[in-house]
C-alpha positions, -999 to 999 in steps of 0.1 A, spaced: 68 850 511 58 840 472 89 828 464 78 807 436 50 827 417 47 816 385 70 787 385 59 753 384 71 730 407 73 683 402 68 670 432 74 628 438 55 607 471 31 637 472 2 617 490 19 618 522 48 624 544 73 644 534 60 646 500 27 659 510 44 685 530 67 703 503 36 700 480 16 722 505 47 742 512 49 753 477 17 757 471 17 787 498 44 800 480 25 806 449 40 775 428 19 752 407 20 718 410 22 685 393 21 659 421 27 621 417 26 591 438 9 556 437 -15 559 464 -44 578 442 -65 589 469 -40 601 491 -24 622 457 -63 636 455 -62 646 490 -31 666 486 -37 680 453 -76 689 469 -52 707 498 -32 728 476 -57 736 457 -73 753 489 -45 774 494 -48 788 460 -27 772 440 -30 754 408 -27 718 411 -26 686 390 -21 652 397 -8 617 380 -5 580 393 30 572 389 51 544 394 88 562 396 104 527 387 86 523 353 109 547 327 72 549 303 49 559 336 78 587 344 80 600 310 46 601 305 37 624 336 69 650 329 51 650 297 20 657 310 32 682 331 46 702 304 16 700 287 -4 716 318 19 742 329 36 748 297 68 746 321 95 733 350 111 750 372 118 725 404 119 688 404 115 678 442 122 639 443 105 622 473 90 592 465 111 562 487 106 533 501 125 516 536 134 479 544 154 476 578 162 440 579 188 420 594 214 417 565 217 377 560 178 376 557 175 404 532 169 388 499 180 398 464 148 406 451 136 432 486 174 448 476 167 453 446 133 470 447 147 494 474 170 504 449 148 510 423 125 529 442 149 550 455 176 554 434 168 541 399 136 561 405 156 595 414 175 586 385 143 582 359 128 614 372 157 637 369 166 627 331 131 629 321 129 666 340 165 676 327 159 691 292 126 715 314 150 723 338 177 735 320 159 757 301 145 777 330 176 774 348 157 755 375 166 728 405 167 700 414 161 686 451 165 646 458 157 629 493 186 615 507 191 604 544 213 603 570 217 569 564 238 577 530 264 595 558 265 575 587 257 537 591 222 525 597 215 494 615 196 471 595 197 494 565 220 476 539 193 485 513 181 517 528 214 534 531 231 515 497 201 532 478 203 566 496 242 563 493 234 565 458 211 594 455 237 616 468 264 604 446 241 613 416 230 644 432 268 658 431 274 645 395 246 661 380 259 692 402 292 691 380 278 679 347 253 710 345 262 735 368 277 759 347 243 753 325 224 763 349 210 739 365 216 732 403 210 699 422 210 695 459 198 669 480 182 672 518 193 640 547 163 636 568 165 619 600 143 615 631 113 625 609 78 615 621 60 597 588 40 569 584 69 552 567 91 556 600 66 544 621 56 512 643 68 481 625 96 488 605 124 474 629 129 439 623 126 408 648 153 411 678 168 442 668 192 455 691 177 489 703 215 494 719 226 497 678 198 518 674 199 545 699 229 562 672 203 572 653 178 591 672 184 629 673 196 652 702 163 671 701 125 652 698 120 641 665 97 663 644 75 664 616 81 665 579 71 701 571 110 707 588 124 684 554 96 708 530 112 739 545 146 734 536 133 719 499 118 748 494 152 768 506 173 750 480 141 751 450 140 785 454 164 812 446 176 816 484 196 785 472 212 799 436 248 797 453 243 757 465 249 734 441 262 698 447 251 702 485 235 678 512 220 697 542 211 674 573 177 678 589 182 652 615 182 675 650 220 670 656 220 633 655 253 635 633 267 667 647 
């Protein structure tokens, strides 16, 4: 299945995870790629991965919360592919903390990661997009539906993603464009691994979240990406698909 030959394809928190997966998935699809992230040698590592299976591949260090650093790498993109077809918005950050010791300033950078970041990307990809009639995926979560314990932060930013993911929907649908967003949950990644629950949580409150089935890898999240980047997905706009296992069904 090529379903993306000859398109070019933006993909944010490519040097791992989630982001590392839909990079790779892609890339076997025939789409070239412009991959961004701040950890450099994990970005090389993906980048020297897709590049493996064929596909052309470039790479930038990118902070998504600097409006400049953004702008600069849609730019360079452009330049390299002459073209943008999908912007796939991965690049997150999570803070579970108990909500009277969360300070202003960890709030704050959750939300720019997440959302301000999702927000920088999609205006700088907008003008590329529309003029190939392309898509846009963000990464929202589970935690933007249901509550998450100790995820003030987490789920206020992820809350937002999926409000802008339906306004852009409405705002430039009938141009073209179409914006979706996935809600991962009970996704093995580093950055849901040991250590992120804070001190006395109450695993009781935390037992919601965990899916009916194991939990499973993030090449289940690049799959459905690559669904809605693709042209299986040109009748969903405005959409968020769970990939949890059933943990909200």
């Amino acid at each position: 299945m090529r379903r993306f030959e000859g398109k070019v394809a933006f993909v944010t928190g490519a040097a791992a995870g989630i982001g590392r997966a839909t990079a790779l998935r892609l890339a076997t699809e025939g789409a070239s790629v412009f991959l961004i992230d701040l950890a450099v040698e994990g970005l090389q590592e993906t980048a020297k991965q897709c590049e493996a299976l064929g596909a052309a591949a470039a790479h930038a260090r990118c902070d998504v919360t600097r409006e400049v650093e953004v702008r600069e790498t849609m730019k360079a993109c452009i330049e390299r592919f002459g073209r943008l077809d999908a912007l796939c918005n991965i690049a997150g950050i999570i803070l579970l903390q108990h909500f009277e010791k969360i300070t202003v300033d960890q709030f704050r950078r959750v939300l720019e990661v997440n959302l301000v970041g999702t927000f920088l990307l999609c205006q700088a990809a907008l003008p590329h997009l529309l003029a190939t009639r392309g898509a846009i995926v963000n990464t929202s979560s589970t935690s933007a539906l249901a509550g998450l314990p100790y995820g003030s932060a987490y789920g206020t930013s992820k809350g937002g993603v999926s409000a802008l993911t339906r306004t852009l929907a409405v705002e430039f649908g009938k141009q073209g464009l179409r914006c979706n967003a996935v809600n991962p949950g009970s996704i093995q990644t580093a950055m849901s691994g040991d250590g992120i629950l804070p001190k006395d949580a109450d695993m009781r409150l935390m037992a919601r979240t965990m899916s009916i089935s194991k939990p499973m890898g993030p090449e289940v999240v690049a799959g459905v990406i690559a669904m809605l980047a693709s042209e299986d997905g040109i009748h969903i706009n405005g959409e968020e698909i769970r990939v949890d296992g059933g943990t909200l069904a």
